[in-house]
N, C-alpha and C positions, 0 to 999 in steps of 0.2 A: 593523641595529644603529644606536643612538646615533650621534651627530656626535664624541661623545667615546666612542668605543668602544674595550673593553678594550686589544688590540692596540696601538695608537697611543698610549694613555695607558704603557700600560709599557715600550715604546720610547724613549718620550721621556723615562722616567726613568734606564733603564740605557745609551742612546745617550753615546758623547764628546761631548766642549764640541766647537764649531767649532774652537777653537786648537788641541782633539787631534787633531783629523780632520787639517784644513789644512797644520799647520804644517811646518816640516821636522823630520823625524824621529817628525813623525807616524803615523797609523794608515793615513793613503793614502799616506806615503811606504811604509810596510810591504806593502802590495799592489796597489798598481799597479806594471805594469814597466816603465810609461814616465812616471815620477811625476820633476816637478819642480816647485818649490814658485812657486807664483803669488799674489804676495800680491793683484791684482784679484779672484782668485776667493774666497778666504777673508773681504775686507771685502764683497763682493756676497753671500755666505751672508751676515757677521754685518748687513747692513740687510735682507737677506730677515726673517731672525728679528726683529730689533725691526720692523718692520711688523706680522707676523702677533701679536708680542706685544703694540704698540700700535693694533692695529686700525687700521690707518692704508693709503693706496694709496701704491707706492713706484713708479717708472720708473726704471727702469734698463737702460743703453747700455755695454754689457759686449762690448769689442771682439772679434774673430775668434779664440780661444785661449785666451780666460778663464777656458773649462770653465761656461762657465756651469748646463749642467744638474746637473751633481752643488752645483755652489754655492744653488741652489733646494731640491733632494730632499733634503739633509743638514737642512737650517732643516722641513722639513715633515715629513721623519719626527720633530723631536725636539719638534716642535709638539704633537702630542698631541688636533690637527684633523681632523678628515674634508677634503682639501685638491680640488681637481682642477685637472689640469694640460691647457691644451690650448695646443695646437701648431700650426704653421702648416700640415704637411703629415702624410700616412699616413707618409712613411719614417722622419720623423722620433719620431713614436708610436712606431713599432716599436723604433725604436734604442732610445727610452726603457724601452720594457718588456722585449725582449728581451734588451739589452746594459748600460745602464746599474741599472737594477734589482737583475738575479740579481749585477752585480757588487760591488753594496752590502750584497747580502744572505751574501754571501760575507767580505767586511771585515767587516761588523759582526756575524756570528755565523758565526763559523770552524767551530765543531762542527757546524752544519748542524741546530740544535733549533728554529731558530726561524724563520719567513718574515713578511717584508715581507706586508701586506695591499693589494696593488693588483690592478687591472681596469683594462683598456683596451677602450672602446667604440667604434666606428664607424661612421656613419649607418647607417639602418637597410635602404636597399639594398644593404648590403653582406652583408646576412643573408637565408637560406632562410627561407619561410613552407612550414612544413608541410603546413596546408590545402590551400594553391596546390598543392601539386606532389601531394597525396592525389586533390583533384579533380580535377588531368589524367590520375592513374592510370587512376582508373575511366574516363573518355573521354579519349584523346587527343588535342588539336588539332595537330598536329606539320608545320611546315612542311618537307618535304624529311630527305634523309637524313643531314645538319649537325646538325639538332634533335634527329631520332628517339636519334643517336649521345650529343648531349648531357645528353639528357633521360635516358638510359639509367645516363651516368656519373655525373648527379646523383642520380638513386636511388639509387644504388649506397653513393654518398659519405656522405648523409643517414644509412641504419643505422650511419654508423661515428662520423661526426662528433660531437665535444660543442659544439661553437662554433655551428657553420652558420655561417661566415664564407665565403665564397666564395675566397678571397685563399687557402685550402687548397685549391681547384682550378686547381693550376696549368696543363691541359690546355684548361680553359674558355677562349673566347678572348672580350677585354677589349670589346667589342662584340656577346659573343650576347645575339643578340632572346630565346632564349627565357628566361635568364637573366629577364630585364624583366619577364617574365608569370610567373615565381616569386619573386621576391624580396620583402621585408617591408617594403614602403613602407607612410606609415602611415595615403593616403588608401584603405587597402583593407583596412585593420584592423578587424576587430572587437570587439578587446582581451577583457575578460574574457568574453562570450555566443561568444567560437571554440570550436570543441568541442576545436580543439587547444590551448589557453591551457596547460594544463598541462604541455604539452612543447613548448614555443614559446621559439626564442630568444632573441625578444628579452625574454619574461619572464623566463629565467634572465638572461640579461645586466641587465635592472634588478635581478634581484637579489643578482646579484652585488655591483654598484654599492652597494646597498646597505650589504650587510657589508663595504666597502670602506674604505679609508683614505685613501687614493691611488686618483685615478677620472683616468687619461689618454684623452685626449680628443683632435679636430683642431676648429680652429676653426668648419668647416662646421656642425658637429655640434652646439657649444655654442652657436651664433646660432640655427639653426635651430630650437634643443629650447626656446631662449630667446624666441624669435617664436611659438612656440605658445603656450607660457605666457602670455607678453602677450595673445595672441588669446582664451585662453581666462578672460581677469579671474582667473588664478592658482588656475584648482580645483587640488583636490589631486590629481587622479590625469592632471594633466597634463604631456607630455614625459615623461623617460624618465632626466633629470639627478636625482639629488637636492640638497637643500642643501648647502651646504658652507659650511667656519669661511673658509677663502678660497683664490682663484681664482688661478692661476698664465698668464697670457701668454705664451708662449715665439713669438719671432718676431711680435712685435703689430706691426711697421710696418704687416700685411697688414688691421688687426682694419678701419679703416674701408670698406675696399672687401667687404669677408665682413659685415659690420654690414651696408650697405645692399642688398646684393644679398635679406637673408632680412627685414627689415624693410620691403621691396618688397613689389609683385605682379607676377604675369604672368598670361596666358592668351595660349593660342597654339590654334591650329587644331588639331595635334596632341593637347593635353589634349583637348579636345574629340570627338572620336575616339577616344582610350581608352576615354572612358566609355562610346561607344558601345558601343565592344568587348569590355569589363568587362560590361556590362549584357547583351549576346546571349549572352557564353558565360554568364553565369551562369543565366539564366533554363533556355537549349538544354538545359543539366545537370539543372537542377531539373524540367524539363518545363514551363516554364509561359508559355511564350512563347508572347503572344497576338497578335491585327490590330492591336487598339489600340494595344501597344508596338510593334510591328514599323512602324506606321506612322507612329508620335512619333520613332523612331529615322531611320527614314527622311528627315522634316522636317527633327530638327535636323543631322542630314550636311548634308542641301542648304543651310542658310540656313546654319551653318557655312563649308563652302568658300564661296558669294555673298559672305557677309561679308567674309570677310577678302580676298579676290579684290580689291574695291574700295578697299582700305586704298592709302593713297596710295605713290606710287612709290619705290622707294631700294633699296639695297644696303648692307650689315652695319647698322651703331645710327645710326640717326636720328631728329632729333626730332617728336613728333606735335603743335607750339603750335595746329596750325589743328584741334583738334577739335570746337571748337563750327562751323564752317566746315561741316566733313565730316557733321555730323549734321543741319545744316538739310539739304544733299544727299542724304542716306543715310538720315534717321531712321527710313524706314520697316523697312526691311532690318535696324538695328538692334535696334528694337522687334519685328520678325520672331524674328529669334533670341533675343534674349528671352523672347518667347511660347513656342517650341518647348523652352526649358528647362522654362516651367512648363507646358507640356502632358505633357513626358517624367515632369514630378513628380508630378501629379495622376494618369495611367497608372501607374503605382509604385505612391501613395499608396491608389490602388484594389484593388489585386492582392489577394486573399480569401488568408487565412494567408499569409502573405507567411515565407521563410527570412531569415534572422538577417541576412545578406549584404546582400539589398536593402535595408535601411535605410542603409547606407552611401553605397549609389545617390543616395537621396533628398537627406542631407547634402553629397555632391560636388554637385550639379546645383546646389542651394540656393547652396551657397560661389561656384561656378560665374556664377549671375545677379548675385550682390553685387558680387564681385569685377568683373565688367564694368561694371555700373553705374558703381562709383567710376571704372574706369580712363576711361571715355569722359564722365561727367559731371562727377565732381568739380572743385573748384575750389580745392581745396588748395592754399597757398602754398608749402609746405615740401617739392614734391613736383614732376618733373620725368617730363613721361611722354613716351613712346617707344618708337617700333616697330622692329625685327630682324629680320631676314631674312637665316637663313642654311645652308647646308647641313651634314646630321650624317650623316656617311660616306658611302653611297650611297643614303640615303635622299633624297626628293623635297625640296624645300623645306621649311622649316620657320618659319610666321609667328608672328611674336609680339608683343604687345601689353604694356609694360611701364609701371609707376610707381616710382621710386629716390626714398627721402627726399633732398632738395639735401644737408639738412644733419645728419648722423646724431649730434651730439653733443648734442641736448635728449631725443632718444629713450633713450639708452647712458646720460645722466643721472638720467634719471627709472627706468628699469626694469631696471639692471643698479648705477651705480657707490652709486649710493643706499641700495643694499640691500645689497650685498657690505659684507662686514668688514674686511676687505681684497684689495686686488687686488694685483699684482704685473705690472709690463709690461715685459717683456725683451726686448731684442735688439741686433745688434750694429751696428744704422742707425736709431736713433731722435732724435739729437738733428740740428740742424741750428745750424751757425753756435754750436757751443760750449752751445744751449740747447735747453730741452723746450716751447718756447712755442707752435710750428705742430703739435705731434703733442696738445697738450693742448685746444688750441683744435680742432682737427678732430676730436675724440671726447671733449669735454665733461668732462673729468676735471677737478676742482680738488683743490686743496689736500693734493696728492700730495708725497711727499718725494722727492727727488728725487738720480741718483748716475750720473754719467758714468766709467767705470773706462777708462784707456789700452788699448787692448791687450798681449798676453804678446812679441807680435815686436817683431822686430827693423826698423821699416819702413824709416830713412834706409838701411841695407844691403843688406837683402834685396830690397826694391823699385826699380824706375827709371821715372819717372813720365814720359812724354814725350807731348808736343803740338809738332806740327807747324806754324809761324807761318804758312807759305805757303802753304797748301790755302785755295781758296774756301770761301764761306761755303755751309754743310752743305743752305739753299735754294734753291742755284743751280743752274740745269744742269747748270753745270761740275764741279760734281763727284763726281759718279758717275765717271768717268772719273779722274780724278788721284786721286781717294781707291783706287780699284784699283791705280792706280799705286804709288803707296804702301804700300799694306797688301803688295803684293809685296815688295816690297824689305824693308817689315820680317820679311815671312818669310822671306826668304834669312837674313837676320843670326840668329831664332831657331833655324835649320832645323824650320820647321813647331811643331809641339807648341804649339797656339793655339786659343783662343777666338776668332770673330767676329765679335760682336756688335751686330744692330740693332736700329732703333728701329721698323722697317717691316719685312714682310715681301717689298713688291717691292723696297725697297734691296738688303733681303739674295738676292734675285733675281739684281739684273741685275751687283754685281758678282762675286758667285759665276760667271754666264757669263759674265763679261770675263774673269777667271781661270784659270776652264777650257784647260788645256794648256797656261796660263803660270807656274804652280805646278809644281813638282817631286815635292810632297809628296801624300799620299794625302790628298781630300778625301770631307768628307763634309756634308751640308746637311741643315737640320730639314726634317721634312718626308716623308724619304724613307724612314723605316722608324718604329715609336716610339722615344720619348723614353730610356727605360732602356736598346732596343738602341744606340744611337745613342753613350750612353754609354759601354757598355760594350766596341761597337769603338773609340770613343777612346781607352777603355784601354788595349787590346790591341796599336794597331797603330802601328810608333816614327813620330814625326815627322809625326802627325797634325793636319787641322787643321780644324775643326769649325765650321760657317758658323750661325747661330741666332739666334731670336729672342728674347722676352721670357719665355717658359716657360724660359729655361737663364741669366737673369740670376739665379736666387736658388735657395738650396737643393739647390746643386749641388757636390760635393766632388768633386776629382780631385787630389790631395797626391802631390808629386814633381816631378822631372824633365819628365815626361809634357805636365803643362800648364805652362809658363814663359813665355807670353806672353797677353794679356790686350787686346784692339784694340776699341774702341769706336767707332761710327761719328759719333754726335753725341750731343748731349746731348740724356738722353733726356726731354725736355718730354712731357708728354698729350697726346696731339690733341686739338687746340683745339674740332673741329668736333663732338666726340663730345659726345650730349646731356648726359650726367650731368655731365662737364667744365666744357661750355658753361655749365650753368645752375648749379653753382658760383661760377664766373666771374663770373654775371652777379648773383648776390644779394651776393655779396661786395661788389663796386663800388657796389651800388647802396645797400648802408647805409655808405657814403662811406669803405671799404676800398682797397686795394690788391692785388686778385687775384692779379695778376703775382710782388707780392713775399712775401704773404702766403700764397699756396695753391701756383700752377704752379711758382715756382724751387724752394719747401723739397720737393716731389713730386719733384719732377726729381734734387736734392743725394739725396735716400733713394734713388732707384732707382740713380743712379751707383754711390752706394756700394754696394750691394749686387753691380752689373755687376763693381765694381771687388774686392767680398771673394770672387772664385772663386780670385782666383791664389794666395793666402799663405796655405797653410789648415797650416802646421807651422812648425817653428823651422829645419827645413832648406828649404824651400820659398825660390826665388830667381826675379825674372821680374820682364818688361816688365807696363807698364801705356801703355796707347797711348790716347791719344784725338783721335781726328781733327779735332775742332772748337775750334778756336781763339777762338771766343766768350770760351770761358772767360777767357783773355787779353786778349781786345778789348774786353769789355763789363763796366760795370760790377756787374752780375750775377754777375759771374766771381768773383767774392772771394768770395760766402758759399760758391760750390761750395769753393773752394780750401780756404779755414779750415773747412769742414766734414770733408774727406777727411784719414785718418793723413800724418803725417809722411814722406812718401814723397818719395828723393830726386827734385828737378826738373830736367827737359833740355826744350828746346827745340830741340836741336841732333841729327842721326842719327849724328853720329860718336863723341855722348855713350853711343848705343845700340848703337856695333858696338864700342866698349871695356868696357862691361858686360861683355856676350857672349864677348869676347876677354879678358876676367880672367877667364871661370867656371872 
């Protein structure tokens, strides 16, 4: 369908105004049961709608309660656009299709005649390929009795399924291998020459998309579909997004770092490898595995592991500046593997009738040579390369060879903010220091209208904002040791029911074991089971107190009682040494900027605030806010944090924090 398809145009004729929706005594006073009127959220709908009516990009800093997603989806259904909405994370997609959705579609057609047109997508490993798992039929490769079991329940699942979403196999676990070697990633797509195209789902999913109104999405999804497109000079049957009248952010603090990660390259040893693997079984299937591939295969493993073997020394992300160094040393070894790509391609290129499958071979191996070129030769100014080294469960090492653009706001300018009608950028940590200046400059947006809304709570009351004066500074030895001392004693005053939170994961190490049997409370640390479970005993068990790192600063709700304290260990700056940081840092200063104030403190004020929006997520919601770093206090840096964070009552003092406690 059209961008203006029927659906959506006759929505947005018989849809209420925002005033009837919003207002009190309105149409969501009438059906929600926990409806009370906000007037932030009703004026963030009415500048959603004049954006999308004036074609304009709006930003908008819509505190923790605002409701901000129904203040979005009211303006887009009555819009009469084809719109997509992406989001920072899957849970959140889900809340929006599952929950907020049918509950709109509920309000605004009681009788039940009429449905909302929306589709929610998610990258494409998150989906069955057909062929894959037809071709393992006929021969299975099945490692062990884990697979054989899995591979059984997948089949199984496939005749029932209309989706092929895997997220419906809740028995699958979140780490099988063999999942990997069926899934619909789209360097092993054939697209329309698959014999399965026809019952393929991620063709039904684009065409869903299609006839869609509303296309929910998560951020991975939209960069990524949006880096093919650019790669591909914009053919038409490229990605898998269609157009839209405009683009909805939910949670965009995150868009620059999901911008440059898909705007990047990598090559790791591991890709390398695949293809091997990709390439034996598919030939072993077909019958046509010859000397001359089994021996190209062969080559490129060996100059593969050589290769990377000699990449120079580190642990987790570090930067690669010395690569012209490394190639007067190494050239040849690199030129080696080079050559055994295109030996592998000219073996391929040769194969008499060749099946539809190996030409894909050809194009990976192709991508494959480019892509290392650049990463080891280029000379790109805008562009900071670096290698990772790291482990992925129990698998062996995994090396990798990276390029991040420094600066992702002339790319997001040119091939996203340019082209969209409008955008819309939401969340409830985007401004800094009262304005939209550091989030516009780091993702290249102009001439956006701009709208900061209070939050719906109550902060002076429901919050207590305390920093301790006498704790060393958060770089010194010393404090590892006193900050445990402390974070104890504030947990006697909450009895447990706390968040953690570090900026490292040995901090969060070593005073987690200084704690150990000095706590009373049931503990628990990231780490030791997943993320979800991890939660979910925090739910479960009273006076819990959950030790974690930067995976549980955002996105993370626990309303109640349950969570009432909130303990920060410092402020959470980037590590400096990290490359893509560094070489921010260093282009910043060097066109006669200020790094410091300009990029690392406003990164720093957004991650706080986000550490700091776990605790107040209702109007009954009451609780500490702890931050162990007295910077904030000391330095003059400290102010933009302060004036950036809500109205939260301030102590200094702990007997401000055992009278909170003592009037709950």
């Amino acid at each position: 369908m059209p961008a203006s398809s029927q659906p959506a145009a006759s929505a947005s004729k018989t849809s209420p105004s925002l005033h009837q929706f919003f207002a009190p005594a309105g149409l969501l006073s009438r059906t929600h049961p926990a409806y009370e009127f906000r007037r932030g959220q009703l004026q963030m709908a009415q500048a959603v709608e004049q954006a999308i009516e004036e074609r304009r990009h709006l930003i908008v800093e819509a505190g923790t309660g605002t409701g901000k997603t129904l203040a979005y989806l009211m303006p887009v259904i009555r819009s009469g656009k084809r719109v997509i909405i992406s989001t920072g994370t899957k849970n959140l997609q889900e809340q929006l299709f599952h929950k907020d959705v049918p509950f709109l579609e509920q309000a605004l057609f009681p009788e039940g005649n009429r449905k909302l047109s929306v589709c929610y997508m998610k990258g494409r490993n998150n989906y069955l390929c057909r062929k894959k798992l037809y071709d393992l039929t006929g021969q299975p490769v099945l490692s062990g009795l884990d697979e054989i079991e899995q591979y059984r329940a997948i089949a199984a699942w496939e005749q029932a399924t209309s989706s092929g979403d895997r997220a419906e196999l809740a028995s699958l676990p979140e780490a099988s291998a063999l999942w990997h070697k069926l899934d619909a990633r789209a360097d092993t797509c054939l697209g329309q020459k698959c014999s399965s195209w026809d019952k393929c789902f991620i063709t039904e999913m684009h065409r869903r998309a299609m006839e869609s109104d509303i296309i929910i999405v998560n951020h991975h999804l939209f960069f990524a579909d949006l880096a093919i497109k650019q790669r591909a000079d914009g053919a038409p049957d490229a990605g898998i997004l269609p157009d839209a009248g405009a683009v909805i952010f939910d949670e965009a603090h995150e868009l620059e770092d999901v911008a440059g990660s898909y705007f990047g390259i990598s090559v790791s040893a591991a890709r390398l490898e695949e293809l091997c693997r990709d390439i034996e079984a598919s030939l072993q299937r077909n019958r046509m595995y010859t000397t001359g591939l089994s021996g190209a295969i062969k080559s490129l493993r060996e100059r593969s592991g050589f290769f990377f073997s000699l990449l120079p020394e580190g642990e987790g992300r570090f930067s690669f500046e010395n690569r012209r160094e490394f190639l007067e040393e190494n050239g040849d070894e690199f030129l080696g593997l080079q050559r055994s790509l295109g030996r592998l391609n000219s073996e391929i290129e040769n194969m008499p009738s060749k099946p539809e499958e190996v030409f894909a071979f050809t194009r990976r191996s192709q991508e494959l040579q480019v892509q290392l070129g650049f990463l080891m030769e280029s000379e790109e100014q805008n562009t900071v390369f670096w290698i990772e080294r790291r482990r992925t469960g129990r698998e062996k090492l995994n090396v990798s060879i990276q390029a991040t653009p420094i600066d992702v706001g002339p790319v997001l300018c040119e091939c996203l903010w340019s082209k969209l009608e409008t955008a819309v950028l939401a969340s409830a940590t985007l401004a800094v220091g009262g304005g939209f200046e550091y989030i516009q400059r780091r993702l290249g947006i102009e001439h956006a209208r701009e709208l900061i809304l209070p939050s719906h709570f109550d902060y002076p009351n429901q919050a207590l904002f305390y920093v301790p004066p006498d704790l060393p500074d958060p770089r010194t030895p010393q404090f590892a040791g006193k900050a445990a001392e402390r974070i104890r004693r504030l947990l006697e005053i909450t009895r447990g029911r706390a968040f953690v939170l570090f900026t490292s994961y040995g901090q969060m190490r070593e005073i987690y074991q200084r704690l150990l049997g000095e706590v009373e409370f049931p503990m628990l640390l990231q780490g030791d089971a997943p993320k979800t479970a991890l939660l979910e005993e925090f739910r479960l068990t009273p006076n819990c107190v959950l030790f974690a790192t930067s995976s549980f600063w955002q996105g993370v709700d626990v309303q109640g009682e349950q969570l009432s304290c909130v303990i920060i260990d410092r402020l959470p700056f980037a590590v400096p040494s990290d490359p893509v940081v560094a070489a921010r840092v260093k282009a910043i200063d060097a066109e006669g900027g200020n790094a410091f104030f300009q990029y690392q403190v406003p990164a720093a004020v957004i991650t706080l605030k986000q550490g700091f929006g776990r605790l107040i997520r209702s109007l009954h919601d009451r609780g500490l806010l702890a931050l162990l770093d007295n910077r904030i206090l000391k330095k003059a840096y400290g102010r933009v944090f302060i004036e950036s964070l809500p109205n939260y009552r301030r102590t200094t003092e702990l007997s401000r924090v055992e009278d909170f406690f003592g009037a709950a």
